[in-house]
Structure formats: structure tokens, C-alpha cells
C-alpha positions in Angstrom: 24.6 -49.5 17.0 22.8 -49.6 20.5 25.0 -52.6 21.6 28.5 -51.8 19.7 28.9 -48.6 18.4 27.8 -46.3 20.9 29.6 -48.3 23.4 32.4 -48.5 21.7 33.0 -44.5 20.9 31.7 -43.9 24.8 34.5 -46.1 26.1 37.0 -45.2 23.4 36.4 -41.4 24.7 37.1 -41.9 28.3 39.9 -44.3 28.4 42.0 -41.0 26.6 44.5 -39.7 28.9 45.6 -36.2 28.2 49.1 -37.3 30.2 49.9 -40.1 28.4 47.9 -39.6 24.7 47.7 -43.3 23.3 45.4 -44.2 20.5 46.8 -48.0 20.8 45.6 -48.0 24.5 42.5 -46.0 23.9 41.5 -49.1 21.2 42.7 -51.8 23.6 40.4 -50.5 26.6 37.1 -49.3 24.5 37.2 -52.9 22.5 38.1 -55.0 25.9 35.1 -53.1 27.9 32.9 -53.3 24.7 33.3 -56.9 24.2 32.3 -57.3 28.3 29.0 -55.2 27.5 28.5 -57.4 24.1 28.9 -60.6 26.5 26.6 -59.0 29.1 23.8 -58.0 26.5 23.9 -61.4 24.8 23.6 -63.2 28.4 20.3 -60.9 29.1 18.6 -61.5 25.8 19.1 -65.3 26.2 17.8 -65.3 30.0 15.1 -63.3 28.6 14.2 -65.0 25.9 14.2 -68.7 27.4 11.8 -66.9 30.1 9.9 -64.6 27.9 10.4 -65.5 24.3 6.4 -65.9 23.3 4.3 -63.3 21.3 1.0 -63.3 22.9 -2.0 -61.8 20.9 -5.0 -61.6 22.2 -8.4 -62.5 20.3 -12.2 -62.5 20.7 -13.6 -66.2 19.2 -17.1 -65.8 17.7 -19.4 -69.1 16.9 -22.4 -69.1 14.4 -24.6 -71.9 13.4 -24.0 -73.6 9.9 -25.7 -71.9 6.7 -25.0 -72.2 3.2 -21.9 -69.6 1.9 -24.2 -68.5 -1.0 -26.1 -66.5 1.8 -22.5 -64.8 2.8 -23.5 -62.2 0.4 -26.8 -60.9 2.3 -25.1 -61.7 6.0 -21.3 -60.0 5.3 -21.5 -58.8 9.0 -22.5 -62.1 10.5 -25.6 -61.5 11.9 -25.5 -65.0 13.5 -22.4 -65.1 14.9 -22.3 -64.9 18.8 -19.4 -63.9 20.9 -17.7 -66.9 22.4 -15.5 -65.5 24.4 -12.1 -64.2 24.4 -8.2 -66.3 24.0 -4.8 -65.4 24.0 -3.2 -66.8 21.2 0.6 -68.1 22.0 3.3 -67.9 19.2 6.8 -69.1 20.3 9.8 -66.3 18.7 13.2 -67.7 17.5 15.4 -65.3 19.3 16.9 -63.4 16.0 13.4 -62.3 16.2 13.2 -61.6 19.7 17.0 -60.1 19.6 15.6 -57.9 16.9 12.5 -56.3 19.0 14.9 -56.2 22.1 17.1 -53.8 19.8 14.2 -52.1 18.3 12.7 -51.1 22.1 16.3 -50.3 23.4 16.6 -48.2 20.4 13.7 -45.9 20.7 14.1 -45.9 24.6 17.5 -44.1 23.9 16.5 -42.1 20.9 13.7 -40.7 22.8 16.0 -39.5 25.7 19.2 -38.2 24.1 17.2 -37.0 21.2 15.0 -34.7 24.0 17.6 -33.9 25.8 19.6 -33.0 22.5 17.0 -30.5 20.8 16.3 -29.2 24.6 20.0 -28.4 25.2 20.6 -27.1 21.5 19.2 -23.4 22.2 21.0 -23.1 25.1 23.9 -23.9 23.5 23.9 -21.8 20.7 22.9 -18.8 23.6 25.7 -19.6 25.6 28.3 -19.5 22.7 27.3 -16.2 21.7 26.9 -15.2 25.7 31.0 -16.3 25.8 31.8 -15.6 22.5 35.1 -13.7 22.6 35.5 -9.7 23.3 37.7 -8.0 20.8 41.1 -7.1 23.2 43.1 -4.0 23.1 47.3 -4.9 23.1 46.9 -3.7 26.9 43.7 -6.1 27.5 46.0 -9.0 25.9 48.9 -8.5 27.8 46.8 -8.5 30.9 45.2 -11.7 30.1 47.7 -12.9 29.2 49.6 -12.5 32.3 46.6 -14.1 34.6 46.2 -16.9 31.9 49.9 -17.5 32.7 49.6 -17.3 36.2 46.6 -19.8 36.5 48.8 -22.2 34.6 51.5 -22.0 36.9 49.3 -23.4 39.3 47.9 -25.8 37.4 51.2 -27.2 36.8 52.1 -27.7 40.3 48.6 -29.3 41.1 49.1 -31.9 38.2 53.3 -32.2 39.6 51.5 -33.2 43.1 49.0 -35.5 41.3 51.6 -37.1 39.1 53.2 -37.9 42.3 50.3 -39.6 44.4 49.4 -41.6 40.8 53.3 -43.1 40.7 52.5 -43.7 44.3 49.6 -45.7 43.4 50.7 -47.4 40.3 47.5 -48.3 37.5 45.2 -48.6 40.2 44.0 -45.3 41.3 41.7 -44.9 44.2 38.1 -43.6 43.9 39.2 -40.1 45.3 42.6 -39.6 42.9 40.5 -40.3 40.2 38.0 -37.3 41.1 40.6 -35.5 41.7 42.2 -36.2 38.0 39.0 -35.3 36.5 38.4 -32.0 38.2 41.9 -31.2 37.2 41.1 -32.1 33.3 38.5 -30.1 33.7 40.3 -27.2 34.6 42.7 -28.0 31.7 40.4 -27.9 29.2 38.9 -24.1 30.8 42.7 -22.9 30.4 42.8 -24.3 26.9 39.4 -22.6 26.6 40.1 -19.0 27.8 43.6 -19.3 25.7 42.2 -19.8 22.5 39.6 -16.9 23.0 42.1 -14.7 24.4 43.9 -15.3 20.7 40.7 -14.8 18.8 40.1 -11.8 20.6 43.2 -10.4 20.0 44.4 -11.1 16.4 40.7 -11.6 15.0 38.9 -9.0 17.0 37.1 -11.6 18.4 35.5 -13.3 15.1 32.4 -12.8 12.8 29.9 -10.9 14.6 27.3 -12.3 12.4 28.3 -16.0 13.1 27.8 -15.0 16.8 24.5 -13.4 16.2 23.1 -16.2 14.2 23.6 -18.5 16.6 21.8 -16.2 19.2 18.6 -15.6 16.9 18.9 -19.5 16.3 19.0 -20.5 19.6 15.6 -18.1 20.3 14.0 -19.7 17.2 14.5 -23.0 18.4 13.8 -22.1 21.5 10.4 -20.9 20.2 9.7 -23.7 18.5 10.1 -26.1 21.5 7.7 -23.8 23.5 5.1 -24.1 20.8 5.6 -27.7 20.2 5.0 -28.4 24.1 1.9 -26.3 24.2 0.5 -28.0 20.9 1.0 -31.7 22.4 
């Protein structure tokens, strides 16, 4: 999962181009940079393994003079043993095995930090939806929402006419500072598309459930509650 299928849904998500909405070229790009990061990983796990591929255990050696086993049942502890010293005991890993530990670390390395960042971000979240949820909207409130929604899309329109411009310009390879540009403007897109839809659900469904909203506020606190007791416990 760590070395395919994450990779693999990351890339597939940013080679989408709202422009020019391809699932063949989405497929093409995620699978092409995926196989690059499959060749990189495999590289790494060889170099490491040829360097590090030994399990080294350490161990404390004991010695003891020689007496008869029947006496093992009145000296179970080893009374006679001294200490020796201590070893480190080298076991050479085939490198499914070491491939296997390599994926096991990676794992938990990434679990641990998008699964805190997750259940950190989850209460604020479900806050913020209900903080933006949308306002019920009189027919004069539409129409005047309407009317600015309209008007920030006519500007829109000609930013993305000038960017269209300076990408034919450019051809397939876009400079570090169009590509910024692109993205800021996607952005924006998307806040349109945003403010649209709950200018519609304000409108025709009075702005939606109000318990829906309020459960996910009195979530979010619970959760948020939770968290705070959890990092005081630990």
C-alpha cells in the first residue's frame, strides 16, 4: 500500500486537470510516476540491504563448571554459572525479509503521522462545517448573491482566458511561476463552486438539516474533548 497504492491515488489526484478532464491521462501519468517511485524504492531497499541486511541481537554468555544434570533440579537458577561477558549475535536476512521490516517501519512512520494529524484535524473540521454551514436566504438575499457570485465569475473567466493564453504560449512545459499561478486559480474555482452550491442550499433547502449541522458541532467538541484528555493522560 505504502509503495503502490498511496502513490498511485496521490499522483492519479494531481495529474487531473479541470481544463482538460482526462481519466486516460490521469492513469497514464499516476502509473508512469508510480512505477519511477516503485524503481526508486526497490533501488534503496537493495543498497540498503547489501549494506545493512544483518539482524544483530545482542546476548550475555554465561559459563559454569561441569556437574551432573540430575542436580538441575536443586540448582534451576544456576547458582554456578558466572557471567562471561556479553556478544552480539550476527544473523544474515534474505531481503523478502528485510523488504518486509523496511515496509513494516515505513508503515507505522506514516500511520503515526497522517493518523495524528487525521484525528487532530477531525474536530476542527466538523466545527468549521457547521461554522460555514449555509444561512437559509430570502428571494432578495438570493438574488443578491447571486448577482456577486456572477460577478466574481466574470472575473474568473478572464483570469483563466489570460492564463489559457500564456500556457499555449508555453506549450506542456509550464514554468514554475504559471503553474502557481494555475493552482491559485483552481483554488479559486473550487471557492466559486463552493459558495454556489451553498447559495442553492440556502435558498431552495433553507439551508439543510439543522440537526445534521449541530451534530457535527457537538461531535467535533466531543472529540475535541477526548484528544485533550488523551494528551493529559499520556
Amino acid at each position: 500500500m505504502i509503495v503502490i497504492i498511496i502513490p498511485f491515488c496521490t499522483f492519479y489526484y494531481e495529474a487531473y486537470d479541470s481544463s482538460n478532464p482526462s481519466i486516460a491521462s490521469q492513469l497514464k501519468s499516476a502509473i508512469g510516476f508510480t512505477l519511477g517511485s516503485v524503481i526508486i524504492f526497490a533501488i534503496c531497499l537493495v543498497v540498503l540491504w547489501i549494506v545493512l541486511g544483518t539482524a544483530e541481537i545482542p546476548y550475555k554468555s554465561q559459563v559454569s563448571p561441569m556437574f551432573s544434570v540430575s542436580n538441575m533440579d536443586w540448582n534451576p537458577a544456576c547458582t554456578t554459572c558466572k557471567m562471561d561477558g556479553s556478544a552480539v549475535l550476527s544473523i544474515p536476512v534474505s531481503i523478502v525479509v528485510y523488504g518486509v521490516a523496511i515496509l513494516n517501519i515505513l508503515g507505522w512512520v506514516v500511520f503515526v503521522i497522517f493518523g495524528g494529524v487525521g484525528m487532530g484535524a477531525l474536530p476542527i473540521d466538523l466545527m468549521s462545517e457547521w461554522y460555514h454551514r449555509p444561512k437559509p436566504l430570502t428571494l432578495d438575499q438570493y438574488a443578491t448573491e447571486k448577482k456577486r457570485l456572477a460577478e466574481v465569475a466574470e472575473e474568473l473567466m478572464e483570469k483563466g482566458g489570460e492564463l489559457e493564453k500564456e500556457q499555449k504560449k508555453q506549450g506542456e512545459k509550464l514554468d514554475k511561476k504559471l503553474r502557481s499561478r494555475v493552482h491559485a486559480f483552481k483554488i479559486l474555482v473550487d471557492a466559486l463552486q463552493s459558495d454556489q452550491q451553498k447559495m442553492e442550499s440556502g435558498y431552495t433547502q433553507g439551508g439543510g438539516s439543522p440537526i445534521l449541522a449541530v451534530g457535527k458541532l457537538l461531535l467535533g467538541i466531543l472529540w475535541e474533548i477526548v484528544i485533550y484528555i488523551c494528551v493529559c493522560v499520556c
